[in-house]
C-alpha positions in Angstrom: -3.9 22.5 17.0 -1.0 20.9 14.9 -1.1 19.6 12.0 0.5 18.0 9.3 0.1 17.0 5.4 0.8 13.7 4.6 1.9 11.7 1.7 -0.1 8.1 1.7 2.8 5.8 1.5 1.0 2.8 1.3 0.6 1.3 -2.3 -3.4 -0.2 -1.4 -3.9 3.3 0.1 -5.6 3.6 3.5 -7.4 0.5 3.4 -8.3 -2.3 5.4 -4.4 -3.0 6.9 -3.2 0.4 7.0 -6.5 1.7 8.3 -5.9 -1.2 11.6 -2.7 -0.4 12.1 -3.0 3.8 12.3 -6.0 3.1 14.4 -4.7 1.2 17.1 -1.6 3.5 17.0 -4.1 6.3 17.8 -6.3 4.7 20.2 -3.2 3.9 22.0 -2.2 7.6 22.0 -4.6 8.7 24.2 -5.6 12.3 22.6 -7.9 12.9 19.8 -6.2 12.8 16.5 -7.7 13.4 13.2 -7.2 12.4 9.6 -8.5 13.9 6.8 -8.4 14.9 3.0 -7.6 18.3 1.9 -10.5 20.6 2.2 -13.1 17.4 3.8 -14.5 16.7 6.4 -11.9 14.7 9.5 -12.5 11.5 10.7 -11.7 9.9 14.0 -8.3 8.3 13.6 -8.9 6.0 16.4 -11.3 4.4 13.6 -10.3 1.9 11.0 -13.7 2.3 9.2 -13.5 6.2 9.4 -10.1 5.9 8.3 -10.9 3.4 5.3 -14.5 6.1 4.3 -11.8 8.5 3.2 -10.9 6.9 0.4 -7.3 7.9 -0.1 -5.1 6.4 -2.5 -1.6 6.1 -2.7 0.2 9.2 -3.1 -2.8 11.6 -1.7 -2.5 13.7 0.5 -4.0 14.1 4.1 -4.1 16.1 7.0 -3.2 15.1 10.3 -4.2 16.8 13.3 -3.5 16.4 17.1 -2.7 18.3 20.0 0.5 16.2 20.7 3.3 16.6 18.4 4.6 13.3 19.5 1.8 11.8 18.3 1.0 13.6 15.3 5.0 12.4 14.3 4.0 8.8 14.8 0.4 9.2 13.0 2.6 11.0 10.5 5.0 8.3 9.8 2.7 5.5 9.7 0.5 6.6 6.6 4.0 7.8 4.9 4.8 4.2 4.9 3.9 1.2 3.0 2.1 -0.8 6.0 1.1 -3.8 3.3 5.3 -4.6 2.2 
């Protein structure tokens, strides 16, 4: 399956904003997608709370993984941005 390492652009890192946003992005996608930190465990990105359990700050790094490279772009994107400016 794809995937792709990501910069967390947001300055509060994947919290509770962030988290909503990617989530609902997800859900909406309709295939599984995946988020997690390098070498852990991935969480269900259709999840803010697993989302938010990662922990990652700004500027860490985290994997993204889907089937659809549409949606892995747009997953992509969103945690490369600040979603809290």
């Amino acid at each position: 399956m794809p995937t792709k390492n990501v910069v967390v652009g947001s300055a509060v890192g994947l919290h509770a904003r962030p988290a909503a946003l990617i989530a609902q992005a997800a859900a909406e996608a309709g295939v599984p997608v995946t988020i997690a930190n390098p070498g852990g465990t991935p969480v269900d990105a259709g999840s803010a709370l697993m989302i938010m359990t990662l922990g990652a700050k700004a500027g860490a790094e985290v994997i993204v993984e889907t089937a659809d490279e549409a949606t892995l772009s747009t997953i992509a994107g969103l945690i490369e941005q600040d979603l809290d400016a």
